[in-house]
C-alpha positions in Angstrom: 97.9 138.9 99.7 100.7 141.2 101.1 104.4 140.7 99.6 106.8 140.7 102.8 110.6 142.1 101.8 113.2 141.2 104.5 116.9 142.0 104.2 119.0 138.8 105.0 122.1 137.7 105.7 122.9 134.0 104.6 126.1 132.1 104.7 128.0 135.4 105.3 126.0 137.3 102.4 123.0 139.9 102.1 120.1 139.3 100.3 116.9 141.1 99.9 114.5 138.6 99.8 110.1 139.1 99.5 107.2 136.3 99.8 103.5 136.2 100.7 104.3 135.1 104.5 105.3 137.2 107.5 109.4 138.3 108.1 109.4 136.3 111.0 108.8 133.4 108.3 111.0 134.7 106.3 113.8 134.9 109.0 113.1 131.0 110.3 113.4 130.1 106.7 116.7 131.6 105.9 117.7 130.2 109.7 116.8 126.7 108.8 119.0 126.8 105.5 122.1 128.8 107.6 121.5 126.2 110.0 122.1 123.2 107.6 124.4 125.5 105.3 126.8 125.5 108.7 126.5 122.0 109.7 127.4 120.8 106.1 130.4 122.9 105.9 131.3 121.5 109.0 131.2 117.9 107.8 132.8 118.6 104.8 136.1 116.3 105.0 137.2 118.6 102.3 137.2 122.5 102.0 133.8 123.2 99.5 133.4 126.5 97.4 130.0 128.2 98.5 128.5 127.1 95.5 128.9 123.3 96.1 127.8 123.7 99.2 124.5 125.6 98.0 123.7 122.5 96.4 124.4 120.0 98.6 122.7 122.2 101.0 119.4 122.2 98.9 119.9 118.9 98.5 119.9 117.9 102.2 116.9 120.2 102.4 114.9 118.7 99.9 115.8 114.7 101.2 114.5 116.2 104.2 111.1 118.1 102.8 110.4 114.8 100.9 110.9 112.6 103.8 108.5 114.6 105.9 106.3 114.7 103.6 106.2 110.8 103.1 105.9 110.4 107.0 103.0 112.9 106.8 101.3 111.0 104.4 102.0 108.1 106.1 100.4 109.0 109.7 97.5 110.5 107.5 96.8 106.8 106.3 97.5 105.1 110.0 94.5 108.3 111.3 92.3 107.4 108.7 92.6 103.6 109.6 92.2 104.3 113.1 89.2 106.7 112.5 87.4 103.7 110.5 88.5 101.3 113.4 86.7 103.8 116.0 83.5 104.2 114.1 83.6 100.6 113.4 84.0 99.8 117.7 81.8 102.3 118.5 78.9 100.4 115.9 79.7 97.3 117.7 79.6 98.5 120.9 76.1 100.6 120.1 74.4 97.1 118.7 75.8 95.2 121.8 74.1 97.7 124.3 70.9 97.6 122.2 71.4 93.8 121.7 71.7 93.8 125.8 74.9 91.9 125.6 76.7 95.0 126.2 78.3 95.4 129.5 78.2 99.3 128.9 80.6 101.9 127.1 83.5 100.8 125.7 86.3 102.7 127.9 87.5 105.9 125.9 84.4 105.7 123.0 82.1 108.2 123.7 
């Protein structure tokens, strides 16, 4: 795989930065930490040197990497419960057509 270099500027500094993805990647990357980099500065009640704010930074990012990560893994459990709920319907409905019970398809089960 291709190593990407990108020159970057990040909270007022340049950096010269390289990974596997594309410089656009790169670039949304260093955006999303500027982004939070800002708006932490911003909320600061008092003034932070740049390296407490790195940290807190990181630390915002990674409260926020984690908690997508645990709402991923949550819808991941609600679509496999969902998927085993659909083939269980879709059973039913199958033995109540055969059965002659069935009143036809279920709406939306094909």
């Amino acid at each position: 795989m291709e190593t990407i270099k990108a020159s970057v500027k990040l909270a007022g500094r340049e950096y010269t930065i390289t990974g596997a993805e594309s410089e656009e990647h790169l670039q949304r990357v260093v955006d999303a930490v500027e982004y939070k980099y800002k708006e932490l500065k911003k909320m600061a009640k008092l003034p932070l040197d740049s390296e407490r704010l790195a940290i807190l930074t990181s630390l915002n990012m990674a409260d926020d990497l984690i908690r997508a990560k645990d709402e991923s893994k949550e819808l991941g459990i609600r679509i496999d419960e969902l998927q085993r709920q659909l083939v269980r319907l879709q059973r039913e409905n199958a033995f109540l057509q055969r059965d002659g019970r069935g009143g036809g398809k279920l709406k939306g089960v094909k």
